[in-house]
VEXFI-506216 format. One record per residue (C-alpha): y, z, x; residue number from 1; residue in one letter. Coordinates in steps of 0.02 Angstrom, whole numbers. Layout:
<nodes>
y = Y z = Z x = X k = NUM r = A $
...
</nodes>
This chain:
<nodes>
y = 0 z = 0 x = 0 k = 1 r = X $
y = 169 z = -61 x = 85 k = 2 r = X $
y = 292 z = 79 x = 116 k = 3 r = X $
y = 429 z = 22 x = -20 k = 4 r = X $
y = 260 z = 41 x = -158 k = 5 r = X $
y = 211 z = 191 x = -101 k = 6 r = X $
y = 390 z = 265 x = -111 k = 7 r = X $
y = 419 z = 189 x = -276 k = 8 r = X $
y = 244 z = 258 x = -347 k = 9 r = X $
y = 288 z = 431 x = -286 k = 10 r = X $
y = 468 z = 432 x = -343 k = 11 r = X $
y = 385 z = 379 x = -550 k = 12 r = X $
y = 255 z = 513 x = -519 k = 13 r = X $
y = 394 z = 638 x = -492 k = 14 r = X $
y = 527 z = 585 x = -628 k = 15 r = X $
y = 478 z = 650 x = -811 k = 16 r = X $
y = 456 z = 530 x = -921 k = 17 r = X $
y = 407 z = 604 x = -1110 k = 18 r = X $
y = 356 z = 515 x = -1246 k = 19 r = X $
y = 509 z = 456 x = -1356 k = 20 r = X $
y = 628 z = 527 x = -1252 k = 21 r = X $
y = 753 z = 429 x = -1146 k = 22 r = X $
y = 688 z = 456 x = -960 k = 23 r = X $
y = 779 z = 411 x = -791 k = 24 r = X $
y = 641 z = 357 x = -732 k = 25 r = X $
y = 683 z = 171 x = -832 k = 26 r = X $
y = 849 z = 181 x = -729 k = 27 r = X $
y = 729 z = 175 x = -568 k = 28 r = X $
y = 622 z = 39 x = -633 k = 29 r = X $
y = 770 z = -52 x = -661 k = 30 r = X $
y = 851 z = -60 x = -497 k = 31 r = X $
y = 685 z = -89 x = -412 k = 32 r = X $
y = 642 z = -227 x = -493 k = 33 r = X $
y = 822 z = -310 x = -484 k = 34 r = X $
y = 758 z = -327 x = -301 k = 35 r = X $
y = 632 z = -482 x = -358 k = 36 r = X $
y = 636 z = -524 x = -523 k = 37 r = X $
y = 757 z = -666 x = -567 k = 38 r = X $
y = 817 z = -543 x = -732 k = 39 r = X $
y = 805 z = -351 x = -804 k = 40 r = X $
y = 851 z = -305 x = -976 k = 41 r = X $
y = 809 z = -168 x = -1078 k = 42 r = X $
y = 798 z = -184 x = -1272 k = 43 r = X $
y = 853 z = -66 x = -1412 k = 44 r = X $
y = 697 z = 21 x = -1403 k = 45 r = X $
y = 716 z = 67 x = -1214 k = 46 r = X $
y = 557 z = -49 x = -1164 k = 47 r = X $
y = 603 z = -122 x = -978 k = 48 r = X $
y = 564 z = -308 x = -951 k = 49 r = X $
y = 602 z = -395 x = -774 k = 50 r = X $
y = 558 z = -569 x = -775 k = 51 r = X $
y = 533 z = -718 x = -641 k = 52 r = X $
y = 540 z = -918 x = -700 k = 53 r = X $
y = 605 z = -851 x = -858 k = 54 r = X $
y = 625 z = -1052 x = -930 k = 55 r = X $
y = 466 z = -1093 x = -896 k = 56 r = X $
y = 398 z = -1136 x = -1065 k = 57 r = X $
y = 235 z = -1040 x = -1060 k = 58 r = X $
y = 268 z = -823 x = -1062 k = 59 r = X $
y = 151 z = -726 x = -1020 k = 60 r = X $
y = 167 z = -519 x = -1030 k = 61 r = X $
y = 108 z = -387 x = -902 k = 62 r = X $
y = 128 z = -217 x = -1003 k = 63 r = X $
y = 110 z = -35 x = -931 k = 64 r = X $
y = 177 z = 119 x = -1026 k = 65 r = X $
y = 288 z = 230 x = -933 k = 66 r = X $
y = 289 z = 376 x = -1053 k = 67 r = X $
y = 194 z = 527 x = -1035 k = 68 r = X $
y = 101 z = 656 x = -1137 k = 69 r = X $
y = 212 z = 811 x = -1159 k = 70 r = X $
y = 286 z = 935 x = -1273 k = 71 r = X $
y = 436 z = 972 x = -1362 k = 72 r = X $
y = 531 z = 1153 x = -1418 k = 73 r = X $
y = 508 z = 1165 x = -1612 k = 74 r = X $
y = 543 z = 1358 x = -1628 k = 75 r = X $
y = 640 z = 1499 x = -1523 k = 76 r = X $
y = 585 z = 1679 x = -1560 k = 77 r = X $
y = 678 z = 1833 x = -1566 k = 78 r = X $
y = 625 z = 1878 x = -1402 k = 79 r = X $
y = 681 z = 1729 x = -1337 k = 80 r = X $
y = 489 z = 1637 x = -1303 k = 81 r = X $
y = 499 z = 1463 x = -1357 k = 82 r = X $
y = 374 z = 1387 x = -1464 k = 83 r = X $
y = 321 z = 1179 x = -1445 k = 84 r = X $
y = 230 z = 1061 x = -1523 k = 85 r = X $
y = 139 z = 909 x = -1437 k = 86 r = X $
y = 177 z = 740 x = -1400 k = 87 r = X $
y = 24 z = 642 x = -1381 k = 88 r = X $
y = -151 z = 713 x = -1355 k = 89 r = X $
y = -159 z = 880 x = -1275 k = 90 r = X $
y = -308 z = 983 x = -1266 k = 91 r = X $
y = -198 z = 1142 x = -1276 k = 92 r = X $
y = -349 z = 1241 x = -1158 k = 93 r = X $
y = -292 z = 1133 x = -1021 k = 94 r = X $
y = -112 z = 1184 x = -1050 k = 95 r = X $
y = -151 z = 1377 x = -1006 k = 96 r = X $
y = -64 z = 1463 x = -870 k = 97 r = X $
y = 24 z = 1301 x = -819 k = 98 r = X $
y = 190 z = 1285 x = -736 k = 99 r = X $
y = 320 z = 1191 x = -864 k = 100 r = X $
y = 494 z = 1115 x = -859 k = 101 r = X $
y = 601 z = 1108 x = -1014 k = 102 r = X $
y = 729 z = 953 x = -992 k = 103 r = X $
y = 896 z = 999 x = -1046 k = 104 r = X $
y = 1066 z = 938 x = -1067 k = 105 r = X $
y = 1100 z = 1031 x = -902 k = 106 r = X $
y = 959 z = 990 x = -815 k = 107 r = X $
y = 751 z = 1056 x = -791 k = 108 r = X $
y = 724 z = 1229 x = -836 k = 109 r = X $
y = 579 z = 1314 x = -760 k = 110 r = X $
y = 449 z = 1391 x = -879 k = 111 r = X $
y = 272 z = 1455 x = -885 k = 112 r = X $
y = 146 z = 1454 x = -1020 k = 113 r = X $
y = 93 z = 1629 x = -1082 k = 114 r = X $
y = -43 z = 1682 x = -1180 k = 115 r = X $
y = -122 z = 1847 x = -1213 k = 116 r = X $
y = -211 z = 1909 x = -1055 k = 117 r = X $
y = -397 z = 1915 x = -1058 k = 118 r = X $
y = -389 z = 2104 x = -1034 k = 119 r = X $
y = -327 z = 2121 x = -1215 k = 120 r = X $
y = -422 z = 1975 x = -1303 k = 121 r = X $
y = -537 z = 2039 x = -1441 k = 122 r = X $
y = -719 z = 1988 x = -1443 k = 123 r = X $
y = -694 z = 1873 x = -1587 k = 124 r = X $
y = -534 z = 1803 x = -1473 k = 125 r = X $
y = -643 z = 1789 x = -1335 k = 126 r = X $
y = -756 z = 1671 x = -1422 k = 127 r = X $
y = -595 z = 1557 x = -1500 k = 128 r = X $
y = -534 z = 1390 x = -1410 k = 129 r = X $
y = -346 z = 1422 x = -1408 k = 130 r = X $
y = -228 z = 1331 x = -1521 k = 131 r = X $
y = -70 z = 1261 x = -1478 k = 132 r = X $
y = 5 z = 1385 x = -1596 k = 133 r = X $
y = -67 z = 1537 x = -1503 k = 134 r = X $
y = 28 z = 1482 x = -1335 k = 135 r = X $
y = 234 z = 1495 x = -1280 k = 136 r = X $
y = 352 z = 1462 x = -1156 k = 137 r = X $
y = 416 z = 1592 x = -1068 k = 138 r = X $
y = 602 z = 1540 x = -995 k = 139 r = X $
y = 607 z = 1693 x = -921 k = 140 r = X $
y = 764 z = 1742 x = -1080 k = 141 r = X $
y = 799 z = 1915 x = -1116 k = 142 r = X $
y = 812 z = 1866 x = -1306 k = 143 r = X $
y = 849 z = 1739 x = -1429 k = 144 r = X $
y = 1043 z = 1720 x = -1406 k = 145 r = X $
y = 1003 z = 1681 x = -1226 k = 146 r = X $
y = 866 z = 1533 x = -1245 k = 147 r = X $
y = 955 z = 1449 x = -1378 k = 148 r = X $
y = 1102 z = 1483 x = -1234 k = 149 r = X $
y = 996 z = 1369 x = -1109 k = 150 r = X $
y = 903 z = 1247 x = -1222 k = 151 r = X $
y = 888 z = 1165 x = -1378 k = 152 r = X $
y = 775 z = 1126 x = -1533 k = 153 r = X $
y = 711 z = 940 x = -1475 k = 154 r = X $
y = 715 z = 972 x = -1303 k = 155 r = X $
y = 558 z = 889 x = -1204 k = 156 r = X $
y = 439 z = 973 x = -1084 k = 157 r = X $
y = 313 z = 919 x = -966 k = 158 r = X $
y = 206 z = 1002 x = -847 k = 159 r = X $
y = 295 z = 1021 x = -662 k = 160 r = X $
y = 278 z = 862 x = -604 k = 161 r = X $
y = 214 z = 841 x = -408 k = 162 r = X $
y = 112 z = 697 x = -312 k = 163 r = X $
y = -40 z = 727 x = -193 k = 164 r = X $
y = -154 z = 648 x = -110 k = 165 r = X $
y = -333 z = 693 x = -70 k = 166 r = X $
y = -481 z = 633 x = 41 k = 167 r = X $
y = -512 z = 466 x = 47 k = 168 r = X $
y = -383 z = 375 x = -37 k = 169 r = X $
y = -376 z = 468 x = -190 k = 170 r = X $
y = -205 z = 542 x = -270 k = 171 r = X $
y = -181 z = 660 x = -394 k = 172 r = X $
y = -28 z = 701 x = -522 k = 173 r = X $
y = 0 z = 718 x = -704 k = 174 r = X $
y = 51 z = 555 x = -781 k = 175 r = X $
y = -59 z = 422 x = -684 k = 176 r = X $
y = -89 z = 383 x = -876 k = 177 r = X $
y = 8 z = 269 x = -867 k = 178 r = X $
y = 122 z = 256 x = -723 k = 179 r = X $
y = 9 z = 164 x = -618 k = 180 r = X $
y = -14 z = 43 x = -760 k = 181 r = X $
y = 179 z = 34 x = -752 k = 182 r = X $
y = 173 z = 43 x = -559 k = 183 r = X $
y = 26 z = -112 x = -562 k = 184 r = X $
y = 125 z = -221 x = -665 k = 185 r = X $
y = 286 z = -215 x = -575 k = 186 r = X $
y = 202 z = -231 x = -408 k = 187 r = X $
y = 104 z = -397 x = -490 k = 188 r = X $
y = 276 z = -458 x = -534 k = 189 r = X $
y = 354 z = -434 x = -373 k = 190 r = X $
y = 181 z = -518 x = -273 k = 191 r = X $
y = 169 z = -679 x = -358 k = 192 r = X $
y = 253 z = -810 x = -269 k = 193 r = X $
y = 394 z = -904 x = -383 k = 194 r = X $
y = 328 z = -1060 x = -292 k = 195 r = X $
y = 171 z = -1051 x = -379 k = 196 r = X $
y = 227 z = -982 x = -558 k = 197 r = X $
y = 199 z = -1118 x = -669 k = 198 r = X $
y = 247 z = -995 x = -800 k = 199 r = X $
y = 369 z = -856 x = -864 k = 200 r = X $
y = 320 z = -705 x = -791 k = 201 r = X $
y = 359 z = -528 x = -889 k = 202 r = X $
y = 307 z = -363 x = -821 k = 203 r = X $
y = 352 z = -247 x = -926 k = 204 r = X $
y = 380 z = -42 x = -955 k = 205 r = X $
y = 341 z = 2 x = -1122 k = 206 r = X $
y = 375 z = 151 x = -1218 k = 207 r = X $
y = 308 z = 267 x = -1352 k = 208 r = X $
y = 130 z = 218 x = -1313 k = 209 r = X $
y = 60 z = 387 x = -1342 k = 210 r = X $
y = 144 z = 398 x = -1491 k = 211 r = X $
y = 84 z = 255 x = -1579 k = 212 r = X $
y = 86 z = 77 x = -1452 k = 213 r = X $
y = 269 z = 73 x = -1512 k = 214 r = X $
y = 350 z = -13 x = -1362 k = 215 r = X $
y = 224 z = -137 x = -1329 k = 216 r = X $
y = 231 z = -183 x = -1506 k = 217 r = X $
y = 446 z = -221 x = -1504 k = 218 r = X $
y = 439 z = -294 x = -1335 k = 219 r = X $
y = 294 z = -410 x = -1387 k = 220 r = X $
y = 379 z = -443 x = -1525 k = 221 r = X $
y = 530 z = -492 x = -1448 k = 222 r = X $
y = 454 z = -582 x = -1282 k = 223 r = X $
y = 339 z = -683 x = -1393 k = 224 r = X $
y = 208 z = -714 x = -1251 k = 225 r = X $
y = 62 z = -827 x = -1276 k = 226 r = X $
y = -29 z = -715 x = -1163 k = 227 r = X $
y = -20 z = -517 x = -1135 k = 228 r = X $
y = -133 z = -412 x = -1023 k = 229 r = X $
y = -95 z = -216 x = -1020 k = 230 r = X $
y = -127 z = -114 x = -886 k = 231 r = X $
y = -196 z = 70 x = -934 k = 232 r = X $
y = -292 z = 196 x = -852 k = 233 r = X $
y = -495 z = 211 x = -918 k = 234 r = X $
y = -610 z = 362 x = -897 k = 235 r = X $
y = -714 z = 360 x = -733 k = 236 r = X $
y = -861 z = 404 x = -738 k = 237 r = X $
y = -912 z = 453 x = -569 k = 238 r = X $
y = -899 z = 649 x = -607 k = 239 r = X $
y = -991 z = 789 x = -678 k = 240 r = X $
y = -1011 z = 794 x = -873 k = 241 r = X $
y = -968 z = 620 x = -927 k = 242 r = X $
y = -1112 z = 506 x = -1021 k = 243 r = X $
y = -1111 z = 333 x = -941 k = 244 r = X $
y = -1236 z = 268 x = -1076 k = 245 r = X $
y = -1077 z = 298 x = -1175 k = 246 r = X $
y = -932 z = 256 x = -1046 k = 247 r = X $
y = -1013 z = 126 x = -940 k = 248 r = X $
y = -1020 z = 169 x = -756 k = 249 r = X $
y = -840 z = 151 x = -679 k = 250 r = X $
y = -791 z = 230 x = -525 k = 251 r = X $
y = -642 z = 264 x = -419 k = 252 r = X $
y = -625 z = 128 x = -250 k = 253 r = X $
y = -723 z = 29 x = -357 k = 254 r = X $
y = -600 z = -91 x = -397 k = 255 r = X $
y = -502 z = -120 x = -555 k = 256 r = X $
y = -583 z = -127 x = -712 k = 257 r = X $
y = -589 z = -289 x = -847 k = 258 r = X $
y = -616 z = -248 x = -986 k = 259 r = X $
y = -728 z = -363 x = -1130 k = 260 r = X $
y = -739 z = -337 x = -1327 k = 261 r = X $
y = -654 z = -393 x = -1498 k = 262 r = X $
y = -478 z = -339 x = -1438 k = 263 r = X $
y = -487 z = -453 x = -1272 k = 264 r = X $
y = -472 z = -657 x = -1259 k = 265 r = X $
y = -638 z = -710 x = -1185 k = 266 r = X $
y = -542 z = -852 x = -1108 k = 267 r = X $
y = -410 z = -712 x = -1028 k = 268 r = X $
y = -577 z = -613 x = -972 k = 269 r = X $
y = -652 z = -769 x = -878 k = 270 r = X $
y = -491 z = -805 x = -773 k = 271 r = X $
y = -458 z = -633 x = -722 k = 272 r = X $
y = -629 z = -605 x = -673 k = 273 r = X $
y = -626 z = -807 x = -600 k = 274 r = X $
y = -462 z = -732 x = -507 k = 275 r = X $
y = -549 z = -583 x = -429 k = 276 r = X $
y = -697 z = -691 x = -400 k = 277 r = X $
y = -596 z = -800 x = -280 k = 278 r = X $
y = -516 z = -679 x = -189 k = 279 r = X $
y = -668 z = -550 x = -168 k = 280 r = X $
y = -564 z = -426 x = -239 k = 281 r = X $
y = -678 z = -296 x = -305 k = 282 r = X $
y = -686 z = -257 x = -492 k = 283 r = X $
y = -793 z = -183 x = -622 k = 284 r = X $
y = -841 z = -241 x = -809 k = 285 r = X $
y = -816 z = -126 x = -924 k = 286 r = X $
y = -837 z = -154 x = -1148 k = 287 r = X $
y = -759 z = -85 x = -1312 k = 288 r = X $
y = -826 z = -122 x = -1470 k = 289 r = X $
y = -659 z = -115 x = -1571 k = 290 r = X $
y = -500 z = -100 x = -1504 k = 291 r = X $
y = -444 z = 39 x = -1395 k = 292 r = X $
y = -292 z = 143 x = -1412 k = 293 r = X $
y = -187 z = 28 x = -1274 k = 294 r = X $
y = -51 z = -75 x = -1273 k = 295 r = X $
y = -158 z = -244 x = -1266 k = 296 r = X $
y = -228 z = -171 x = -1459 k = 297 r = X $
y = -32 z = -203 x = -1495 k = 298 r = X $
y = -2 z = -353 x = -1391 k = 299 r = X $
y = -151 z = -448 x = -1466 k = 300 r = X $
y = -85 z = -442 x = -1641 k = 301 r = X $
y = 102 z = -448 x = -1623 k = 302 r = X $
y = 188 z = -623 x = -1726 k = 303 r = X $
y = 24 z = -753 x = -1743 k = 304 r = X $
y = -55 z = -662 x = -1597 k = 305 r = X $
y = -62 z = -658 x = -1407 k = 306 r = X $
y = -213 z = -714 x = -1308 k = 307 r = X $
y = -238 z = -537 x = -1240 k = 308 r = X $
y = -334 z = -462 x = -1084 k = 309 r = X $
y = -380 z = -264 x = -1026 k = 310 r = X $
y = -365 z = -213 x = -843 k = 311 r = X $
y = -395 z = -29 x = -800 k = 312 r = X $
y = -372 z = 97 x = -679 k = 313 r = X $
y = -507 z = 227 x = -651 k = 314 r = X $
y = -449 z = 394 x = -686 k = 315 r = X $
y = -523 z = 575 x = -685 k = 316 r = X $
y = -465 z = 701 x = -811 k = 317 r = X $
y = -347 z = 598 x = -920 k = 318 r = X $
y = -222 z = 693 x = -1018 k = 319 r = X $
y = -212 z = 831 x = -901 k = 320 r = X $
y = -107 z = 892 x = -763 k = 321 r = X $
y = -233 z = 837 x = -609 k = 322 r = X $
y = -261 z = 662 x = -649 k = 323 r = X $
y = -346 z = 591 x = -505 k = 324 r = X $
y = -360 z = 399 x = -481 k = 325 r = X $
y = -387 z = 284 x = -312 k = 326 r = X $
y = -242 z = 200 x = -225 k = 327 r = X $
y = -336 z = 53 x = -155 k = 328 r = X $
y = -378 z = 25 x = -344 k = 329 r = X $
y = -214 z = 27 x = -394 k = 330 r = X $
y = -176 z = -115 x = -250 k = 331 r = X $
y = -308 z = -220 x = -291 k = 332 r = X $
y = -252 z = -247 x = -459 k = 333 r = X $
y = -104 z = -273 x = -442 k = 334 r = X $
y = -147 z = -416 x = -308 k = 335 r = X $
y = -251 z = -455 x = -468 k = 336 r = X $
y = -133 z = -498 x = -586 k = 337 r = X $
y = -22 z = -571 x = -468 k = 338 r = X $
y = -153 z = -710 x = -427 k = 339 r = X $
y = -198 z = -730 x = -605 k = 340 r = X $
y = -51 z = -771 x = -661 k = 341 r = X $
y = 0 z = -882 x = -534 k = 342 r = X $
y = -168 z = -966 x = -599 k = 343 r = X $
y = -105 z = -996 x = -750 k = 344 r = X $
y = -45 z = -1172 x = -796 k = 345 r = X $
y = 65 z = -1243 x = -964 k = 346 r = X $
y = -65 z = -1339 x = -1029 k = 347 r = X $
y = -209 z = -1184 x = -1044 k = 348 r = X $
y = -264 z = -1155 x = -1209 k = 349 r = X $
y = -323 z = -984 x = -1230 k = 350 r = X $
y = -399 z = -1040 x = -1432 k = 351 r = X $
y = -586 z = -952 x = -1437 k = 352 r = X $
</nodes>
């Protein structure tokens, strides 16, 4: 990964980004890609689209959702403990004991998650999975007059944000799902040569996805691309507990993964995987019998519909705050899409 990607990866990892919420970290997707793409704009909806050959009369759409899971304050006690609900799927066990950040007007606010120590659970307690209800923020506010002081009904959390990396080329941070989707297709944008773009090339950073597929379905809308691939993360299932009779086998360094099924072109599938063929970039197959809860599900059926592809990146323990996926993954797909679409020619026909 060239310095300038790896600087930009870090820097999205590190910049909240919370579903429906306006996030600076569009503002930094913005100036990067004004480095390469021939135009940026950013619709009503906040969705970020940088395009190169933008007259060329075939469009195609590279999609990856830069919002996060997170929460938002909904009540503020007389103690002064705030009370949230989510945004997006949270298993709220995960959420215990974690370090927080409220985003105010002013700026982050540290918080923690509390919950009633173990020491004075009852049995019955003991035996309960936790609710979302049963947890808090603690600000660290003497009383009410003093959080509603600091921050406001609305405001958005997310869990501290931080990058790592681990053995082997391996990172972990909250929010891989899905800023290396949004990191792959902007990367894919800025590798494909202009010289060999017989097409109008989008890359896109959607919004609202975990709310609903709500940015890829206005940008779509308003790109009108005869072909769309999304970028997401998928579950790897090279770790302890996970059924691959049920998830297929998909593991991290393994390459990223193309995805086959009622929601994907066939003729999309067969150049992306012709694309990785010819470069021996490494890739795994991967199915889903209806259509998943990504942006491509949104893509495919936006105006009189999109020939639409999958590609995902491998990821361990989605929708928590240790996602773990492979860099060299991340790479190779976006080298991917790059070649793919430079592959791409105005007289394809992508009809079944």
């Amino acid at each position: 990964m060239e310095p300038d990607a790896q600087a930009f990866l870090e820097r999205i990892l590190e910049t909240p980004s919370p579903s429906g919420y306006e996030s600076p970290l569009q503002e930094i997707v913005r100036v990067y890609a004004s480095d390469f793409a021939d135009e940026v704009s950013t619709d009503v909806h906040g969705n970020v689209m940088a395009v190169k050959n933008p007259d060329a009369p075939v469009r195609v759409m590279l999609a990856g959702h830069c919002d996060q899971i997170g929460l938002v304050v909904g009540y503020v006690d007389n103690e002064g403990f705030l009370y949230i609900q989510q945004v997006g799927g949270w298993e709220p066990l995960i959420l215990v004991g974690q370090r927080m950040t409220v985003w105010t007007a002013d700026g982050p606010v540290p918080a923690v998650i509390g919950r009633k120590p173990i020491h004075l659970l009852t049995d019955e307690e003991k035996k309960q999975v936790p609710k979302l209800k049963d947890l808090w923020l603690d600000i660290g506010a003497k009383d009410k007059e003093e959080a509603e002081s600091i921050v406001r009904i609305g405001d958005p959390v997310t869990v501290e944000l931080g990058y790592r990396e681990l053995r082997n080329g391996l990172a972990v941070s909250s929010a891989m799902d899905d800023k290396t989707g949004l990191w792959v297709v902007m990367e894919a944008l800025r590798r494909a040569d202009p010289e060999k773009l017989d097409c109008s090339l989008y890359a896109v950073s959607t919004v609202q996805e975990e709310v609903g597929l709500r940015g890829a379905r206005t940008s779509a809308f308003g790109i009108d691309p005869h072909v769309g691939v999304a970028v997401d993360v998928t579950h790897a299932t090279d770790c302890p507990g996970v059924e691959k009779k049920q998830e297929g086998d998909i593991r991290l360094g393994g390459g990223p993964v193309i995805y086959r099924g009622p929601n994907m072109n066939p003729k999309v599938v067969e150049q992306l995987v012709a694309a990785a063929d010819e470069l021996d970039i490494p890739h795994q197959m991967a199915a889903s019998g209806r259509p998943p809860g990504t942006d491509a599900n949104a893509i495919q059926i936006s105006r009189s519909g999109v020939a639409t592809g999958l590609v995902s990146i491998p990821n361990r323990y989605m929708h928590s705050p240790v996602e773990v996926v492979s860099l060299e993954d991340m790479d190779r797909a976006a080298d991917l899409l790059a070649r793919f679409a430079e592959s791409l020619h105005g007289e394809a026909d992508f009809t079944p």
